[in-house]
N, C-alpha and C positions, 0 to 999 in steps of 0.2 A: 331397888325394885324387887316388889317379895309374890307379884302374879304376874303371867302373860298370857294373852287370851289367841288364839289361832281359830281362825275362818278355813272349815277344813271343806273343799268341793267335792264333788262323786267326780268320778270319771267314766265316759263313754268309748267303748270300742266300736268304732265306727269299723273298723274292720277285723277280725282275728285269725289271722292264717296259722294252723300249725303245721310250720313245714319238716318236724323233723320228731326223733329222740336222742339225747346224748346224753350218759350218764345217768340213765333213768331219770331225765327230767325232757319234758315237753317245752321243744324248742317254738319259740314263737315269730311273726311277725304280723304287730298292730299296730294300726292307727288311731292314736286315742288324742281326744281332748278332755279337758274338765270343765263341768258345767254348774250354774248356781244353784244346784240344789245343795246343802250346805249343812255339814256337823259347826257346831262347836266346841272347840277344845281349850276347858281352862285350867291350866298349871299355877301351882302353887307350889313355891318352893319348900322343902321340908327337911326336919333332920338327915342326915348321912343313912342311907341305909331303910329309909322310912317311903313307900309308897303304897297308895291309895286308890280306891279308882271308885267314882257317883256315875252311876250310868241312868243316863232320862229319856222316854221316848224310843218311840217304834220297838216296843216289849224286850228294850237291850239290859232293862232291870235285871235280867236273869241269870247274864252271862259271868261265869265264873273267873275271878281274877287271873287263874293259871291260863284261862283261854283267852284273856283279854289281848288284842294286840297294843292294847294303849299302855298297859302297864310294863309288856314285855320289850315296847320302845322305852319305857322311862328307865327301867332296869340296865340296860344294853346300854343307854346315855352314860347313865351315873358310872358306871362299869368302867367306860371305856375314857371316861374322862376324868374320872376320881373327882365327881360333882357330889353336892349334895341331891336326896331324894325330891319327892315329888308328890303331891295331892292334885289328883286329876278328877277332876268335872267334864263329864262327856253330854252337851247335851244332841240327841240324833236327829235327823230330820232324813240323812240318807236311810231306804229300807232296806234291813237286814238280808241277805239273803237273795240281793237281786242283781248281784254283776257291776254294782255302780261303784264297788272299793270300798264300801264304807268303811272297813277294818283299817283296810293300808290307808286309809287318808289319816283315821283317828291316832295310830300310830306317826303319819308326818304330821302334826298338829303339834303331839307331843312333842316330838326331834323338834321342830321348829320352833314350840316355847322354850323349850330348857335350853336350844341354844341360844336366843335370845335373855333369857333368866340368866344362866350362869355365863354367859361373857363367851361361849367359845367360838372359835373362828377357824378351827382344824377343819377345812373343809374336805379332805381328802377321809377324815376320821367320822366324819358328818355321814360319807357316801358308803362308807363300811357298816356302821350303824343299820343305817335304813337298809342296808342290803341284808344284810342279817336277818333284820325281822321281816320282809318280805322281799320278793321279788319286783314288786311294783311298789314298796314304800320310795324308794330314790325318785323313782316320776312325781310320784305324789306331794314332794316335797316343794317342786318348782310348778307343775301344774303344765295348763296350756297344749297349745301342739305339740305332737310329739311323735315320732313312730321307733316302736318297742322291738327290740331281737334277742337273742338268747331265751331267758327265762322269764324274761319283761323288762331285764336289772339296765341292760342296755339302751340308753338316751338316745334322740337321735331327734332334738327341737326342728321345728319348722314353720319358719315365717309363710304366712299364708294371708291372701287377702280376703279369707273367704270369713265369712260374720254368720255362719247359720242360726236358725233355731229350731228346737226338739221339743217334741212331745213324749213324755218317757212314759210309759204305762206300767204300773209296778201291784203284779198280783201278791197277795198277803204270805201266799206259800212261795218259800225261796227253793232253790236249790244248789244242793254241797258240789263247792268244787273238787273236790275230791271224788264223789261218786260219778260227777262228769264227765271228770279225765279217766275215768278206769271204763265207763261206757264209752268211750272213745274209741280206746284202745282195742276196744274187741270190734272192731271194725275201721282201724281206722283208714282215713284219706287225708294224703298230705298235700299240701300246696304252699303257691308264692304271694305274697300280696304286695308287693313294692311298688306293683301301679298305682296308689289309695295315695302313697305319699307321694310323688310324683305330679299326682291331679291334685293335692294338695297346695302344693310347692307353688302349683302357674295360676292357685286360685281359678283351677275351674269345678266349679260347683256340676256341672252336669255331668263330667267323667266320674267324677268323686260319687255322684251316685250310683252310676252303673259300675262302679267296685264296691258297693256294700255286700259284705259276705262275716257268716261267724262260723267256723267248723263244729266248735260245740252245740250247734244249735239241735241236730235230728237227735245228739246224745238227751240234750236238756229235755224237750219234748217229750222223749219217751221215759224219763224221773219225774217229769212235772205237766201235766196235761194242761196246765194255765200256762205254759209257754206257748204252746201252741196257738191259744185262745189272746193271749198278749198281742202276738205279734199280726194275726189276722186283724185285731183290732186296731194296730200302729199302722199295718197297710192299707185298710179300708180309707186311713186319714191322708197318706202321703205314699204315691209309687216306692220315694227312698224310704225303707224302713228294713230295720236290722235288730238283732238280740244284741247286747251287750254282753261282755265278757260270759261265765257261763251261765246265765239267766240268773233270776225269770225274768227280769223286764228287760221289755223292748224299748223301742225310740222309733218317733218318726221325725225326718228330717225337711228344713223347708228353707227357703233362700233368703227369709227375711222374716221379720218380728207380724208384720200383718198376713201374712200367709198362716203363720203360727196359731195367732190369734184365732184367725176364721176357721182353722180347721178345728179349732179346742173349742168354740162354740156348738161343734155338730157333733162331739164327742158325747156318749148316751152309756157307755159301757159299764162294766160291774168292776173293774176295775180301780185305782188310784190313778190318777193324770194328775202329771205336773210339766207345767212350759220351763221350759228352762232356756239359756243362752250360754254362750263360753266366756270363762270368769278365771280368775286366777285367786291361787290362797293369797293370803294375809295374815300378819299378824298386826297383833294390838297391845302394845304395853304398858300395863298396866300400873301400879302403886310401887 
């Protein structure tokens, strides 16, 4: 086997509480899923020492190998596993720049081909890796329900009988997590958000919406005046509507696929819309 191909999904913060700081890092509690809007990640195994990266779609042609997170997962792999390198194929469909993980997915694509590609099975060495190159790469790895503590690194799956679907609105201007969290910070407010997983848990869909909350959001807004105009237009569609991790796009949320439907028919806005549902990665092995 000389490629493996990874189905890489965004993920949604249906909720983002930050309740704290420890060690200068911003402690969290989120409720996230992943949903089918969808990278693809294809690995190509290479010389010892040899990695690459083709980046296609949503203008990620630009992005420099040193800031790439797909390169610095293939790197961190080979590294830790005394594998051979890597020729990575990124094609995007997540947008840049809008809370939905595209980074940390395309970096769990990578983790997830080469461990398929070179045979490894250190699953404990797997969880170090992705921790490494993000805080949210280890979620991203497995997908699905989930609610996040610490600095996101922290797992916490959850079987849930709830099937929603989303409407994501993803304006063309992103904004930097990093300048998020430091608008945060000069004002911040901390809070708990455990009841999100909780309503989760019993599958009830009407608690779960009346805990939609992002604390980055009045930060995001006032970086990006299309958050603002995002999420007015995700509420206009559905009461549950929330920002994703720290913008721009929003989501509206709806209890079934013809809810979804009807409301993305009466969608008129200057925006990007996309329906999406909750989906989990995959890989695909290749030759």
């Amino acid at each position: 086997m000389e490629r493996v191909t990874a189905i890489c999904p965004a993920k949604l913060n249906l909720t983002l509480h930050i309740t704290g700081v420890s060690g200068g890092y911003h402690m969290l509690g989120s409720l996230v899923t992943t949903v089918d809007v969808c990278d693809t990640v294809t690995v190509t195994a290479a010389p010892r020492g040899t990695f690459t990266a083709e980046m296609h779609g949503c203008g990620s042609e630009g992005i420099p190998p040193q800031a790439n997170n797909a390169v610095r997962a293939a790197v961190a792999f080979a590294q830790r596993f005394n594998t051979g390198g890597a020729h990575i194929a990124v094609h995007k469909n997540i947008p840049l720049g809008a809370g939905m993980g595209g980074s940390s997915a395309d970096a769990a694509g990578v983790i997830a081909a080469m461990q398929a590609l070179y045979g490894v099975r250190d699953e404990g060495g797997i969880k170090q890796v992705a921790s490494y190159v993000g805080s949210d790469v280890y979620y991203m790895l497995g997908g699905g329900w989930a609610y996040l503590g610490g600095k996101g690194e922290e797992v916490f799956p959850i079987n849930t009988g709830l099937d929603p679907h989303f409407i994501i609105i993803a304006p063309e201007g992103g904004v930097s997590s990093g300048e998020c969290y430091r608008a945060f910070d000069r004002a911040p407010v901390f809070s708990e958000g455990s009841a999100s997983a909780e309503a989760a848990m019993r599958g009830d869909y009407s608690a779960l919406c009346a805990c939609l909350h992002n604390s980055l959001y009045t930060s995001a807004a006032l970086l990006n005046p299309d958050v603002a105009a995002a999420y007015a237009l995700a509420a206009g569609l559905s009461p549950a509507a929330g920002m994703t991790g720290s913008g721009s796009a929003s989501f509206a949320m709806f209890p079934d696929k013809f809810a979804a439907e009807e409301a993305l028919k009466k969608y008129n806005g200057k925006f990007r819309a996309m329906a999406a549902k909750c989906c989990l990665p995959r890989v695909i092995k290749g030759e």
